[in-house]
N, C-alpha and C positions, 0 to 999 in steps of 0.2 A: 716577572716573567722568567728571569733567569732560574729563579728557583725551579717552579713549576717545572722548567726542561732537566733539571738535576733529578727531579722526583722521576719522570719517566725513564730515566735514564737507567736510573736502579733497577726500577720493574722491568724491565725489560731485558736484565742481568741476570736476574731471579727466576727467570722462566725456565721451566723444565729441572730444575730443582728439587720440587717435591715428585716428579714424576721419578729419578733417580732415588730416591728417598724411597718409595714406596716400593720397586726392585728389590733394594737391597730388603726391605721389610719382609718380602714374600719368595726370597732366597733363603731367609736366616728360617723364614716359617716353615716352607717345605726341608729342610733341611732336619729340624725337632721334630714334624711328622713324619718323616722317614725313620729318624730313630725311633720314635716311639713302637712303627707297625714291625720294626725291627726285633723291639724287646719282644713286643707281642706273640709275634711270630717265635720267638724260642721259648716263652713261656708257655705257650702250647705245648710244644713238642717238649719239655720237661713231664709237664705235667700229665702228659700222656705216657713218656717212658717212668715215670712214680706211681700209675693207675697198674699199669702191667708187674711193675715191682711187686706191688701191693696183689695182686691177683695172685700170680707167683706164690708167694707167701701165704697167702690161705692155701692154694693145692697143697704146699707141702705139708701143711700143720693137718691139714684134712685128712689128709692120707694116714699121718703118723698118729693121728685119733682114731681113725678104725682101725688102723695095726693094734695099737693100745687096746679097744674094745673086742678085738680078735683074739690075742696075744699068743694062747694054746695052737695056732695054726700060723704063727710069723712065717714060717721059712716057705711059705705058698705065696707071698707078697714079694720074691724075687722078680727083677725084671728086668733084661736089659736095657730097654728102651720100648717108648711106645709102641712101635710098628712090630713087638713082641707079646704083643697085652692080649688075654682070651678074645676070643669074638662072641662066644655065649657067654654065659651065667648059671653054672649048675650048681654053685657053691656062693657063699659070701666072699670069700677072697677074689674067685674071679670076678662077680658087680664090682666090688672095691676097684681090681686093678683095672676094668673097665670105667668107671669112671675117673678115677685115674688120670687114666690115658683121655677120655673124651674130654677133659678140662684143659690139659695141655694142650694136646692139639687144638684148643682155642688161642692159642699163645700167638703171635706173628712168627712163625716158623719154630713151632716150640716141640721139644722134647724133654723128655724127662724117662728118668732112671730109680730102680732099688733095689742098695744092697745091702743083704742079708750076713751078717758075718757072728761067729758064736757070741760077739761081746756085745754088739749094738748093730742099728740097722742105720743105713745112709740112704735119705732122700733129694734126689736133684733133679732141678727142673730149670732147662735153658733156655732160650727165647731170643731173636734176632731184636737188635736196640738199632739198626740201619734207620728208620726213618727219625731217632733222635741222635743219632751218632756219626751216620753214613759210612764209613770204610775204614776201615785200619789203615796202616800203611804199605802194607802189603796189597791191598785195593779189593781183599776179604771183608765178608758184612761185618759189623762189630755187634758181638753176641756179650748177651748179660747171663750171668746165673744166680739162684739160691740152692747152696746145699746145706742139709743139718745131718747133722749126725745125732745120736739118742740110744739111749740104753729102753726099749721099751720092757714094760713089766710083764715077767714072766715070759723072756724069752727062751726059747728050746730052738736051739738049733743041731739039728741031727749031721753028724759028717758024714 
């Protein structure tokens, strides 16, 4: 008999044990799913600011393909900035620089520029990276760009 009251004695030492046990279990657990919806969460927003990279990079190479398929009329592909770009089309340079301009302006705050200079032409096209980046330090968005620079064939530029 004396045993028997050793044995409850234990058990009854043991209680709420595994209940502490299993706490900690689902402490350590939410704590990996917080990381993971963590990674998640910036892997998205990477991959969204590499989708707009990647966009970026086709407008400019696109633009500097019809300048190239243009080339006898470069110095009409000048542009300060989009909100400088034709509004009609009475020419192919102005479609060009109308499309252009309508692809950036798909950008998240995106602008773009071309210049024209006797040696090569310069394409940039900028774009706000705020929703993968958020503020400088200055508490300014943080903006990304691509510019190329290029010798396109049979350029004329008249001073």
């Amino acid at each position: 008999m004396h045993l028997n009251n050793k044995i409850c004695k234990s058990k009854a030492h043991e209680r709420g044990v595994s209940l502490l046990e299993i706490l900690i279990a689902v402490f350590i657990t939410a704590i990996g799913v917080l990381g993971a919806a963590a990674m998640q969460l910036n892997a998205l927003k990477y991959t969204d600011s590499s989708r707009i990279s990647s966009q970026a990079s086709f407008i400019v190479y696109d633009v500097l393909d019809r300048m190239r398929a243009n080339a006898d009329s470069v110095n009409d592909y000048a542009l300060a900035n989009i909100a400088t770009a034709p509004a009609t089309a009475p020419n192919i340079q102005s479609r060009d620089l109308m499309d252009f301009a309508a692809a950036v302006s798909q950008l998240p705050n995106g602008d773009g520029s071309i210049a024209v200079t006797p040696d090569d032409v310069t394409v940039t096209v900028s774009w706000s990276e705020q929703r993968a980046g958020g503020t400088d330090d200055d508490g300014s968005e943080r903006r990304a760009d691509i510019s190329v620079t290029t010798n396109v064939v049979g350029l004329i530029v008249e001073p």
